[in-house]
C-alpha positions as CSV (number, residue, x, y, z in Angstrom):
1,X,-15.8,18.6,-24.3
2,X,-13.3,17.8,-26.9
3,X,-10.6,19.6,-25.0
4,X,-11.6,17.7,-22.0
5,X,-11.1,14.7,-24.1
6,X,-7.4,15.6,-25.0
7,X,-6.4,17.0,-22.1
8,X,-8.0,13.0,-20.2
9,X,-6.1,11.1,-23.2
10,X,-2.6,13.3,-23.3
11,X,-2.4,12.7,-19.1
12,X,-3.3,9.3,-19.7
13,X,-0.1,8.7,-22.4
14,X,2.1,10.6,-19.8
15,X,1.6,8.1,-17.4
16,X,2.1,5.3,-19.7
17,X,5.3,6.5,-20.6
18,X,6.3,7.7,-16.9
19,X,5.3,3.8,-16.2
20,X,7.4,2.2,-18.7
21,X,10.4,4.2,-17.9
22,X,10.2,3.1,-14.2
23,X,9.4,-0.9,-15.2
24,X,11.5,-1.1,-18.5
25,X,15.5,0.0,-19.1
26,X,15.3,3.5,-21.2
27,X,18.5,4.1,-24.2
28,X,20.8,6.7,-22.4
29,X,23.0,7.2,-25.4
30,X,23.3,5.6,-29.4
31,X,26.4,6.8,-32.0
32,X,25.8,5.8,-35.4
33,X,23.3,3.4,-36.5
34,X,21.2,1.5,-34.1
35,X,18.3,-0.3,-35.8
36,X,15.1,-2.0,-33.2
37,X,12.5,-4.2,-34.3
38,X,9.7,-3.5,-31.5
39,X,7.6,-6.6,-30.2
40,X,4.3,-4.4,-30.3
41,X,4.8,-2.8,-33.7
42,X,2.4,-4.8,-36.0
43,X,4.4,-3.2,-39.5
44,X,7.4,-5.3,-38.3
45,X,9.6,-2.6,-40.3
46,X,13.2,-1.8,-38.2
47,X,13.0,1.4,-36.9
48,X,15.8,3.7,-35.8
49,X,16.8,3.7,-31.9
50,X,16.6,7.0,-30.4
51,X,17.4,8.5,-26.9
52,X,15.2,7.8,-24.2
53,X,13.7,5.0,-26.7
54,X,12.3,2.0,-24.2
55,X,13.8,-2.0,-24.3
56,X,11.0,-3.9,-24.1
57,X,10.4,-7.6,-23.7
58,X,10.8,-9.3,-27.5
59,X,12.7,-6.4,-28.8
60,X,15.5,-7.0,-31.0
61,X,18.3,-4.4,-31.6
62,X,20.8,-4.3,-34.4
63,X,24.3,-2.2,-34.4
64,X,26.4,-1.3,-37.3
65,X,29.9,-0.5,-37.9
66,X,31.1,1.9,-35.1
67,X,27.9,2.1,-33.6
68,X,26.6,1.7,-30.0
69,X,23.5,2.3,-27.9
70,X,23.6,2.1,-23.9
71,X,20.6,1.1,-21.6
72,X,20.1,2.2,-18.1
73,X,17.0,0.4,-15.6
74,X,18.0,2.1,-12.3
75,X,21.8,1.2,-11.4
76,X,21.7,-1.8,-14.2
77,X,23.2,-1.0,-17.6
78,X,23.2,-2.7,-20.8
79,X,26.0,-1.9,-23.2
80,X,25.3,-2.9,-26.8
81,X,28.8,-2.6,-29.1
82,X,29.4,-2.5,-32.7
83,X,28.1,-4.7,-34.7
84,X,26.0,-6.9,-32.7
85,X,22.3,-8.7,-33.3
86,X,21.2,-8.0,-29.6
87,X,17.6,-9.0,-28.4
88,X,15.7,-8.7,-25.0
89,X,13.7,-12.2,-24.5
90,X,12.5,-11.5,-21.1
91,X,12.6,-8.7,-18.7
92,X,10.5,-9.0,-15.3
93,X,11.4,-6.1,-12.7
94,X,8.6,-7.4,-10.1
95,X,10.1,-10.6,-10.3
96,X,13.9,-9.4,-11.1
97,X,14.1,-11.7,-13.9
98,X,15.5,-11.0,-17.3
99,X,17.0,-13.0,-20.1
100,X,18.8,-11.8,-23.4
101,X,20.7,-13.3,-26.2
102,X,23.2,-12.0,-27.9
103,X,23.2,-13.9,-31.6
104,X,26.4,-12.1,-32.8
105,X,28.9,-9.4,-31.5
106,X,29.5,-7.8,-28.2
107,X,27.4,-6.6,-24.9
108,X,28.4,-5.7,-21.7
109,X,26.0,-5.6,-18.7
110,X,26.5,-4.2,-15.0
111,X,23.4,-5.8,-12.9
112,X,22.7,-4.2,-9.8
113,X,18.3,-4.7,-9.5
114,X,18.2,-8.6,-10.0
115,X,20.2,-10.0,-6.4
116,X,16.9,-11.7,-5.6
117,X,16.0,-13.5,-8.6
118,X,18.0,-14.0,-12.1
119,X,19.9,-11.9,-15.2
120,X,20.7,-14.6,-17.5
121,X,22.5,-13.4,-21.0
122,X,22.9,-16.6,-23.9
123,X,24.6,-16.2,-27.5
124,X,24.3,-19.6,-29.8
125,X,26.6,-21.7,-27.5
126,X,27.2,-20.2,-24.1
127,X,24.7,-18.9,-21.3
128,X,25.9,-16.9,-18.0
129,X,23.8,-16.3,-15.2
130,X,24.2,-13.6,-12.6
131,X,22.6,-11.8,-9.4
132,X,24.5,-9.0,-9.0
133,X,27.9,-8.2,-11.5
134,X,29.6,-6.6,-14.4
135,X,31.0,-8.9,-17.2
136,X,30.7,-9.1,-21.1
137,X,29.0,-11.5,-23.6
138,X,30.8,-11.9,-26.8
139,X,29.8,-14.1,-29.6
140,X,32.4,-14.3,-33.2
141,X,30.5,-15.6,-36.1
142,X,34.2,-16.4,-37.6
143,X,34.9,-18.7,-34.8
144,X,31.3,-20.0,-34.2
145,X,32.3,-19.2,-30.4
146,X,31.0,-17.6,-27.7
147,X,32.8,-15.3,-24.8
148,X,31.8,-14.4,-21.3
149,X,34.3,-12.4,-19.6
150,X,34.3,-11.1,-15.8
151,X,34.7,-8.0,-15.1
152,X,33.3,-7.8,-11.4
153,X,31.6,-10.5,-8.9
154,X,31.2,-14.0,-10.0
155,X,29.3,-15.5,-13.6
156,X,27.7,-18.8,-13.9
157,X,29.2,-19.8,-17.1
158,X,27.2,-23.4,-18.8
159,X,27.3,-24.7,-15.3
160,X,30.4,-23.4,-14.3
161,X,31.2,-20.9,-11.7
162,X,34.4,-17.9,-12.6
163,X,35.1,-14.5,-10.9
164,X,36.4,-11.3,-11.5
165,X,39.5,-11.9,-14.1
166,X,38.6,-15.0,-15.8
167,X,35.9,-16.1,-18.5
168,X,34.9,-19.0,-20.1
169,X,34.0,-20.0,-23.8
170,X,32.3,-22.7,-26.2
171,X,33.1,-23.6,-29.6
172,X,29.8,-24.5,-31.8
173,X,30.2,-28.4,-31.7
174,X,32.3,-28.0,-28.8
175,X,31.5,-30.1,-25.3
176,X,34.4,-28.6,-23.0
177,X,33.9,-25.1,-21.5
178,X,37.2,-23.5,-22.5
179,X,38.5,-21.1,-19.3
180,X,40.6,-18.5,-19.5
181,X,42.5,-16.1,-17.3
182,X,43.1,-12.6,-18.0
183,X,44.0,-10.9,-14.4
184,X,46.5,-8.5,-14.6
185,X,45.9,-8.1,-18.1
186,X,43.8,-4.6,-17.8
187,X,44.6,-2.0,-14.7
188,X,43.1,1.0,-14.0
189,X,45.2,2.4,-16.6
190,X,44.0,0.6,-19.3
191,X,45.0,-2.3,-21.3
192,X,48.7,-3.9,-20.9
193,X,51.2,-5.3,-23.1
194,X,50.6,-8.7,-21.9
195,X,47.0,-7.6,-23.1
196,X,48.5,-7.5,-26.6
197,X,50.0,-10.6,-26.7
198,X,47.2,-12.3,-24.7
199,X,45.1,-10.8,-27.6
200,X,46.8,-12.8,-30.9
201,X,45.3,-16.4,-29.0
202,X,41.9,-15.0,-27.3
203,X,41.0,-12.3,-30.5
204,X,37.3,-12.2,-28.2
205,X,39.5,-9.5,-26.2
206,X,39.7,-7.2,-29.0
207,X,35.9,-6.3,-28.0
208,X,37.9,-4.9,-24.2
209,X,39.3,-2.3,-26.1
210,X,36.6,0.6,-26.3
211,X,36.8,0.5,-22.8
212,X,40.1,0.2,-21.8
213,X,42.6,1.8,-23.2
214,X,46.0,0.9,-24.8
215,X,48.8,1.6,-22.1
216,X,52.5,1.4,-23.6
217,X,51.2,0.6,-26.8
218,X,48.8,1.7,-29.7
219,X,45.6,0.4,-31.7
220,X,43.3,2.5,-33.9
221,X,40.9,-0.6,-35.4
222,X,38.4,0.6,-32.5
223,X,36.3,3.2,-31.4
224,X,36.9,4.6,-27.7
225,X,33.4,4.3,-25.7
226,X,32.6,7.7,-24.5
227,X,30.4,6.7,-21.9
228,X,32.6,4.3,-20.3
229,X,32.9,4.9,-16.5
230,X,30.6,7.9,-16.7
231,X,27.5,6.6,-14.7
């Protein structure tokens, strides 16, 4: 009987688990330290991220220096960079609705699953919402500022519609959406030398660079993302 009783229970947490990974995104890959706080754990203690380690609605994740965690839900990714206080606030497949806030640092989010309803990503001053796009939320604690930039499709920015190559951001304080234009500033190559001197008055596009590449000229202050362009 007892064995009965396992084998019932251990078929039971399979499914759970095969359940979650279908309704909630799953961490594909983490470098360094990533540190979650889980909505459901009663301790409240942080708790390190591991591969194949589910986001859940409530959960907040922490990055340190040089470290990264990626999240995959079907063909939408969530990219959480160095040093960033990252935390899920909603997440709603059957009614494709998800919400996150970014309190400081860097994310970066390809949406694919959420056409028909809403993917809506907030840091202390700005809030983009999006059906179906790539683009990055950045938010400098030195500044008090927040960064959305577009990398593909078009971002509702605080009320204010921008497509691919442009990006918008709010000073703490601030009224005015501040817009910005940074076509031709990253190819397929990688990062130009008009992104280098674009960089010394927007320093929000220092967080481009794990991605893209210096092209005709050099930066080591960042650590390349290995998983960039892989999925």
């Amino acid at each position: 009987m007892s064995l009965r009783i396992f084998l019932t229970l251990f078929s039971l947490i399979m499914i759970s688990v095969s359940l979650s990974a279908d309704e909630f995104a799953v961490a594909t890959f983490t470098r360094g330290k990533v540190s979650f706080l889980s909505s459901t754990d009663s301790s409240k203690l942080w708790k390190t991220l591991k591969v194949n380690d589910i986001l859940k609605p409530g959960d907040r994740i922490k990055t340190g220096n040089g470290s990264k965690v990626d999240f995959l839900y079907q063909e939408t990714e969530i990219r959480i960079q160095p040093n960033t206080d990252f935390t899920l606030k909603e997440w709603n497949t059957e009614n494709k609705v998800a919400k996150a806030y970014v309190e400081k640092g860097a994310a970066w989010f390809r949406v694919n699953n959420f056409k028909k309803g809403s993917f809506e990503v907030s840091t202390p001053t700005t809030t983009a919402g999006v059906r179906g796009t790539a683009f990055g939320v950045f938010y400098e604690e030195k500044e008090k500022k927040g960064y959305t930039c577009v990398c593909e499709g078009k971002v509702n920015i605080n009320g204010s519609d921008f497509s691919k190559g442009s990006g918008g951001a709010l000073k703490m304080g601030a009224t005015d959406l501040e817009k910005n234009d940074y076509k031709d500033l990253i190819t397929k190559e990688g990062a130009t030398i008009q992104f280098r001197e674009k960089r010394k008055e927007i320093s929000m596009l220092s967080r481009c660079l794990p991605c893209h590449k210096p092209v005709g000229w050099e930066d080591t202050s960042f650590t390349p993302d290995e998983t960039y362009g892989k999925k």
